[in-house]
C-alpha positions as CSV (number, residue, x, y, z in Angstrom):
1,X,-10.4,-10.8,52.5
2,X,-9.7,-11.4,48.9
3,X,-12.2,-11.1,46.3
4,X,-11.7,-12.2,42.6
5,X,-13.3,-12.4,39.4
6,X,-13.0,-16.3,37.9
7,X,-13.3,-18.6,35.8
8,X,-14.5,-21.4,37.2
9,X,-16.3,-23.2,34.3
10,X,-14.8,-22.9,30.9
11,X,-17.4,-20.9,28.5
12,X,-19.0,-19.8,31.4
13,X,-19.4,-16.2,32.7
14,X,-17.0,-14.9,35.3
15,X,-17.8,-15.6,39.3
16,X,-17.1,-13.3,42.1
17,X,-15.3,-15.4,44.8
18,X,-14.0,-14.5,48.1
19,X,-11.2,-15.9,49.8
20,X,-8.4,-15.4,52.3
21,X,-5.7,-13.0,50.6
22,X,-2.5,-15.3,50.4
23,X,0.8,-14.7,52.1
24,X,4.4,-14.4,49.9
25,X,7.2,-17.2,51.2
26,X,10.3,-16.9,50.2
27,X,10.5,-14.6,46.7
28,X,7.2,-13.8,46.3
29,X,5.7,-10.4,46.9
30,X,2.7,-9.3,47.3
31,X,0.6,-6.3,45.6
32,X,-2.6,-5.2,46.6
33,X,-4.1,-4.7,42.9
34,X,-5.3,-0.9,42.0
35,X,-5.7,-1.7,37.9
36,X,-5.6,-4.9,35.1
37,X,-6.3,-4.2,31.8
38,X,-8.4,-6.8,30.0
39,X,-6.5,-8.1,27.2
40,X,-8.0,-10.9,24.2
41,X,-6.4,-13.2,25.5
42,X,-8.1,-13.0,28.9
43,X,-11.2,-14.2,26.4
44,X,-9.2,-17.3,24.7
45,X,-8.6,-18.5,28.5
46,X,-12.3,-18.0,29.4
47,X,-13.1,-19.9,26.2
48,X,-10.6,-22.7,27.4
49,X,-9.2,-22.8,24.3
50,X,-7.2,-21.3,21.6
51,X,-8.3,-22.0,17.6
52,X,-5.5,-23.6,15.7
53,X,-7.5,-23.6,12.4
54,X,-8.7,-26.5,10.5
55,X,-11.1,-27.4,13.2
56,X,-8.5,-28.2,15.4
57,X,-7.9,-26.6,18.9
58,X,-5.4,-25.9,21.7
59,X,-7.3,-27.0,24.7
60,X,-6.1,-25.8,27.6
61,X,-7.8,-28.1,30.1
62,X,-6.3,-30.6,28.1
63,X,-2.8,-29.1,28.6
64,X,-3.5,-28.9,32.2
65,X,-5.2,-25.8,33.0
66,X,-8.1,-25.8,35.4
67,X,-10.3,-23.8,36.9
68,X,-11.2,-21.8,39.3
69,X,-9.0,-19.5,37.4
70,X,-8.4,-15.6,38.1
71,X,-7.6,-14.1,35.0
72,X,-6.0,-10.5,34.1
73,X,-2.5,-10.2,33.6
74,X,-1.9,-6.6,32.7
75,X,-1.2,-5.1,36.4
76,X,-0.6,-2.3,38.2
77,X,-0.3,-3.1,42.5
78,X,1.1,-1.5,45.6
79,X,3.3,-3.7,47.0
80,X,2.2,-4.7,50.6
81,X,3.8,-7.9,52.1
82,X,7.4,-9.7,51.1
83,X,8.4,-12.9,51.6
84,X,11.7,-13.5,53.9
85,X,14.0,-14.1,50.9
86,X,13.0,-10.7,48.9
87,X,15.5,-8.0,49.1
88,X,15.3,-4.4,47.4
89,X,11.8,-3.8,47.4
90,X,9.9,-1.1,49.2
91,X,6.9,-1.4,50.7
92,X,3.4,0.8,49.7
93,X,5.5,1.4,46.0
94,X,3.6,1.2,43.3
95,X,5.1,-1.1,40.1
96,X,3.9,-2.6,37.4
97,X,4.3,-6.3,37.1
98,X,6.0,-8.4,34.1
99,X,3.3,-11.6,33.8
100,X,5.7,-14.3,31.6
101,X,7.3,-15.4,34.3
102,X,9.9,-18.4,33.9
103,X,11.4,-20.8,36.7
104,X,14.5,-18.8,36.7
105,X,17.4,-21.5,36.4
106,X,17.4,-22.7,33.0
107,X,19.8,-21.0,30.4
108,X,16.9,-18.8,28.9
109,X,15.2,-17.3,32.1
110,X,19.3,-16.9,32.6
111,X,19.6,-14.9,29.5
112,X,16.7,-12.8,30.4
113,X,14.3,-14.2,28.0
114,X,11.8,-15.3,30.7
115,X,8.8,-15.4,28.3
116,X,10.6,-18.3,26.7
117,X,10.7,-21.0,29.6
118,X,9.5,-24.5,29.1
119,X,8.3,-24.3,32.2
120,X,7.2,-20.6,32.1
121,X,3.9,-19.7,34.4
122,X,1.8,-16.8,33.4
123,X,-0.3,-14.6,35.7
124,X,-3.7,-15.0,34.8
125,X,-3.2,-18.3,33.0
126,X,-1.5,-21.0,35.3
127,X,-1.0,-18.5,38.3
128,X,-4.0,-16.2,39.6
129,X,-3.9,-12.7,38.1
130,X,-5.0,-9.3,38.6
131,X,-9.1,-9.6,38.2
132,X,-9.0,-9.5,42.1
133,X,-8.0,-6.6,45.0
134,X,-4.5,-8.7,45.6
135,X,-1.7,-10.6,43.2
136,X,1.1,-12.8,44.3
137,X,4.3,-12.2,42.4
138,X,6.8,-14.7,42.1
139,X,9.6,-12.9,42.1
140,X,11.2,-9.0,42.8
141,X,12.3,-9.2,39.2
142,X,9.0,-8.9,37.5
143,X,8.2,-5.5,39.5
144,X,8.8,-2.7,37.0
145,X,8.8,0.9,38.3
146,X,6.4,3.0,36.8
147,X,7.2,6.1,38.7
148,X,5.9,9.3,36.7
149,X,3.4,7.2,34.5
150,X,0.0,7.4,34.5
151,X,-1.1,3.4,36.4
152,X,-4.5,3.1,34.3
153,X,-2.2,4.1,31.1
154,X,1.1,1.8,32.1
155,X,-1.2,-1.2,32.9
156,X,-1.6,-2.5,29.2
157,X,2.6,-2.0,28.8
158,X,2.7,-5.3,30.4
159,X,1.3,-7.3,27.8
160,X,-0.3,-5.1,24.8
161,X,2.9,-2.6,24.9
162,X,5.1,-5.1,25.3
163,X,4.4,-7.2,22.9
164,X,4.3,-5.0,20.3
165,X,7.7,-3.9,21.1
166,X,9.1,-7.3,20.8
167,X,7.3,-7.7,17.8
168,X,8.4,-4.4,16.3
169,X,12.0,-5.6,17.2
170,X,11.8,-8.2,15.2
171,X,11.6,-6.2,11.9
172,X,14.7,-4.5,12.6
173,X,17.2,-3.2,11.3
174,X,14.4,-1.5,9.5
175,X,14.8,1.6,7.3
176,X,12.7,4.5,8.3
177,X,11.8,4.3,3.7
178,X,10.6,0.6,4.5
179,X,6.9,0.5,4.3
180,X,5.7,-1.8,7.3
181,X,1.8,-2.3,7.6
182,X,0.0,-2.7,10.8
183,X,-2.8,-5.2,10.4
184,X,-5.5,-4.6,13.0
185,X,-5.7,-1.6,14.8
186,X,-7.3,-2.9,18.0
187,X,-5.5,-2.5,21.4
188,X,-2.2,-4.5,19.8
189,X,-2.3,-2.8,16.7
190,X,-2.6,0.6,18.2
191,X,0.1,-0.2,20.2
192,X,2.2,-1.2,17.3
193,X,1.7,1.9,15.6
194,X,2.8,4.2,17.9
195,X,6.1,1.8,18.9
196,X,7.0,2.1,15.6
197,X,6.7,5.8,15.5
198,X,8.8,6.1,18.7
199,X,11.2,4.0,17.2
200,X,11.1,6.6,14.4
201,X,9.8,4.6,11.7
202,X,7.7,7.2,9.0
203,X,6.0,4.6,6.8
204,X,3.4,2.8,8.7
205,X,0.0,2.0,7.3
206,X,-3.1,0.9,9.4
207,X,-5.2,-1.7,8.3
208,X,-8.3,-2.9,9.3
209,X,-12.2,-3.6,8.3
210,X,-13.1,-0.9,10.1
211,X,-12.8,2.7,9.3
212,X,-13.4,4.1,12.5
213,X,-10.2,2.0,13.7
214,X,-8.4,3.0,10.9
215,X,-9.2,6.5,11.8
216,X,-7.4,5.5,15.4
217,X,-4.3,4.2,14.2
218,X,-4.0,7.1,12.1
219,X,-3.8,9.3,15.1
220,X,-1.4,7.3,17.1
221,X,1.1,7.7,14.2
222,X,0.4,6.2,11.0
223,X,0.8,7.9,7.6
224,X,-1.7,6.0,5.3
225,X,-5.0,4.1,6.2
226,X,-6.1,1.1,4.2
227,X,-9.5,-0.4,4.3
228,X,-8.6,-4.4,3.7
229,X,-12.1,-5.9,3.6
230,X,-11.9,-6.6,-0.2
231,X,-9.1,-6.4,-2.4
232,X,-6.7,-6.2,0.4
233,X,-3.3,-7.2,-1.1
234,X,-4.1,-4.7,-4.3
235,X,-5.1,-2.0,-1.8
236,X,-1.7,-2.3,0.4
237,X,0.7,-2.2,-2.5
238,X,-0.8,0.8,-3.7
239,X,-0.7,3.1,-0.7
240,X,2.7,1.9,-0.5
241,X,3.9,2.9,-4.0
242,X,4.8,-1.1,-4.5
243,X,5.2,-4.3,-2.2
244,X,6.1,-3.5,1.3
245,X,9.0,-4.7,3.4
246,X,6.7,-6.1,6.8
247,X,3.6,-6.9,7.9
248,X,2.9,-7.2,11.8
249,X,-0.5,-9.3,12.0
250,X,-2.4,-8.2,15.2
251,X,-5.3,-10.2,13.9
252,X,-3.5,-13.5,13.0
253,X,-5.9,-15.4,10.5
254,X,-5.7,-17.1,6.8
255,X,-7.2,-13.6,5.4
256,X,-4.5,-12.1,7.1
257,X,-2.0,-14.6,6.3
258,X,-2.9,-14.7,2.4
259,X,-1.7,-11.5,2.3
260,X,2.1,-12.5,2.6
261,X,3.2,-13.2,-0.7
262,X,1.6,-10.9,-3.2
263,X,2.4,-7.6,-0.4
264,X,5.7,-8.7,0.8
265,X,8.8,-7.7,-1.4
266,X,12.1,-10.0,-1.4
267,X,13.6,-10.4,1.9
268,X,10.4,-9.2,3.7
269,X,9.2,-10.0,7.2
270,X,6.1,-11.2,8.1
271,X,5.5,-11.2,11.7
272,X,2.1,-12.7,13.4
273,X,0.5,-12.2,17.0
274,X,-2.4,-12.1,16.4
275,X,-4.3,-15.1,17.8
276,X,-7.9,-15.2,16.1
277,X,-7.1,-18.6,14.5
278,X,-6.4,-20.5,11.3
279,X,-4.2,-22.0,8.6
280,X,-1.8,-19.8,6.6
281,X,-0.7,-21.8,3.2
282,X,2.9,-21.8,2.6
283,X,4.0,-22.4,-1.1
284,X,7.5,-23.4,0.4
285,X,9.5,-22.5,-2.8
286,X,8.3,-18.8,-2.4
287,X,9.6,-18.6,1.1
288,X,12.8,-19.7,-0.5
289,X,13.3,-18.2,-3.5
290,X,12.1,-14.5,-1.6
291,X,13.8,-15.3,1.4
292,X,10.6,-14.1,3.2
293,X,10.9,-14.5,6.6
294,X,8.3,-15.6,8.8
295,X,8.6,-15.0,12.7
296,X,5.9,-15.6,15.9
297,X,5.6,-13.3,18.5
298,X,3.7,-13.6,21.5
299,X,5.0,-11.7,24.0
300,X,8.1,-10.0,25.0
301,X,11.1,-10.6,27.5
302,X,11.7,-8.2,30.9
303,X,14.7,-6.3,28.9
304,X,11.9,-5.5,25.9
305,X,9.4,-4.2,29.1
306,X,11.8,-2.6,30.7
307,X,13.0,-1.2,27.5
308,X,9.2,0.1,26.5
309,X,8.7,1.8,30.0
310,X,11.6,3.9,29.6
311,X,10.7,4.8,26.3
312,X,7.3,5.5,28.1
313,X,8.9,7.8,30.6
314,X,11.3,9.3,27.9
315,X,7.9,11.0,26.6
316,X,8.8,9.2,23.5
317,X,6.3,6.3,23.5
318,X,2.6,8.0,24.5
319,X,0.6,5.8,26.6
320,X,-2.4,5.9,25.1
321,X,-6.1,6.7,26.4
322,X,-7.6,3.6,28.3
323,X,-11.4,3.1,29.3
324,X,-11.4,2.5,33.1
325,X,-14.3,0.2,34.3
326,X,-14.3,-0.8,37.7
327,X,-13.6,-4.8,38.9
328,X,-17.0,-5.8,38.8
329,X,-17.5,-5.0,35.3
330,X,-15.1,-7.8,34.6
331,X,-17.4,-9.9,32.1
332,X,-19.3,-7.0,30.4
333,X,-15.6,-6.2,29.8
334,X,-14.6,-9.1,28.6
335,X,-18.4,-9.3,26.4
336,X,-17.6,-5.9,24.8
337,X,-14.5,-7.4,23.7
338,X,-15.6,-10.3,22.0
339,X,-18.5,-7.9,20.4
340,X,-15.9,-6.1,18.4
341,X,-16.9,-3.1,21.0
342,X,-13.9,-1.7,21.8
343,X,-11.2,0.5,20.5
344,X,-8.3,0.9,22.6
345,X,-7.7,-1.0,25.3
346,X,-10.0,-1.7,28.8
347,X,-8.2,-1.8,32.4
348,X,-10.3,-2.6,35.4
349,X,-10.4,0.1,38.2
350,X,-9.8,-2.1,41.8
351,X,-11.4,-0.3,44.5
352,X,-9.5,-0.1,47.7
353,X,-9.2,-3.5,50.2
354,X,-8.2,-3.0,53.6
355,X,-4.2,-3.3,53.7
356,X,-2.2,-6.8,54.7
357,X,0.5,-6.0,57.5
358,X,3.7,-5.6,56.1
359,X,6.0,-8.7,56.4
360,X,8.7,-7.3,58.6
361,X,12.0,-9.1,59.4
């Protein structure tokens, strides 16, 4: 049987259901799931909605999403069953599995950019995800092999590692004399820091409101720590000797965003994921006149995952320390998240389920 933590009321605390484990057709594959991290956004979908600022909200049961739904998209499975049209893939392997998946035809998912689909389906959001003992895939190509790499450690790569990557890509070309600061140095922010590092940038600055997180992001990789609670902007061009060149906002707010103009030099980037919600105002002649450039990033494609494990396995992007908890500690998890509790990231420890047959042809 398959068991699962849901949601299956929006706002509500997570259920334990228990259900027939489901059998891959055609491309699918299945994994029996050994660890998920829990990411923020796991809370946003619990929530059932994400804040826009201004009062306003993306609701997702608006935009179609209902529950019952199994959340956790950071995974790490054995594979165990393959459907009749899946070639290439070897059964009782362990691989870590790309969530943004696309429909595979249009001229994006075609061009390997996936995360970009129109009608894109995440695991975890509109497709069940890893809070459970077993996770349908839908297809070979969003297995990753994580051979050599720690599975509690390459779980958050999926999502927290990989979108800092593609976020730390689009700064580039970047000058290893650029100052770039890291706003927020929870689990993203973390990550950030020490993708930057591997990618051997040597003037990173990690910010937050909290020194003990400051203190963190200094030992992944950072050279200068800046406490932004007051006085942020005056604070930031000062440990950088001047204004910077980017900003990568793991926090995504109008504080955040207010600090843009006065920090950023001509021809600076400023690049937000962070999803905690608000208005940034743009004076429109600035953007011009500076050429700042302002990009979102969300998550990344399968080449930037693909690209981050092998840095990963190069030895030249550490995975960093994660706090195990086991599957039924699903909603404390998800509480000590929305507490502020945590530093670093959280992946659920699945215990065990008796094995599926393997499809055989």
């Amino acid at each position: 049987m398959m068991e699962s933590w849901d949601v299956v009321e929006f706002g509500k605390p997570l259920q334990k259901r228990v259900r027939e484990v489901p059998q891959p057709t055609g491309s699918q594959v299945l994994l029996r799931v050994s660890h998920c991290g829990v990411c923020h956004s796991d809370l946003h979908v619990q929530e059932g909605f994400f804040d826009l600022g201004g009062g306003k909200k993306l609701d997702l049961g608006a935009r179609g999403l209902k529950p019952p739904v199994t959340l956790g998209h950071e995974i790490v499975g054995e594979v165990v069953a393959l459907g009749d049209e899946v070639r290439d893939v070897t059964i009782g392997r362990r691989y870590l599995v790309n969530p943004w998946t696309g429909c595979g035809q249009c001229a994006l998912c075609l061009a390997d950019r996936d995360n970009l689909c129109a009608a894109g389906l995440a695991l975890g959001v509109n497709l069940p995800g890893g809070f459970a003992n077993h996770v349908l895939v839908p297809r070979a190509k969003y297995l990753v092999d994580i051979d050599g790499l720690d599975p509690a450690m390459a779980a958050p790569l999926a999502c927290s590692g990989v979108t800092t990557y593609a976020a730390a890509m689009k700064l580039q070309p970047l000058s290893p004399d650029d100052w770039v600061a890291v706003l927020g140095c929870g689990g993203l922010g973390l990550s950030a820091i020490a993708v930057l590092a591997a990618l051997g940038h040597q003037r990173i600055i990690a910010c937050d409101i909290d020194d003990v997180k400051i203190e963190a992001g200094l030992a992944r990789g950072a050279q200068v720590g800046c406490n932004i609670t007051e006085d942020g902007a005056a604070k930031l061009t000062k440990a950088a000797g001047g204004q910077l060149y980017g900003l990568l906002d793991f926090v995504g707010s109008g504080a955040t965003a207010s600090l843009v103009f006065p920090c950023l030099r001509k021809g600076g980037r400023y690049v937000v994921c962070g999803l905690m919600g608000g208005q940034a105002h743009v004076p429109l002649a600035l953007l011009a006149l500076r050429e700042i450039e302002l990009h979102g990033s969300y998550v990344g494609s399968p080449t930037d995952l693909n690209e981050l494990v092998q840095l990963a396995k190069a030895g030249r992007f550490p995975l960093a320390r994660v706090t195990e908890r086991p599957l039924r500690d699903a909603q404390a998890s998800l509480t000590s998240l929305a507490e502020g509790k945590v530093i670093g990231r959280q992946v659920l420890v699945v215990p065990p389920a008796p094995k599926v047959p393997p499809v055989t042809r």
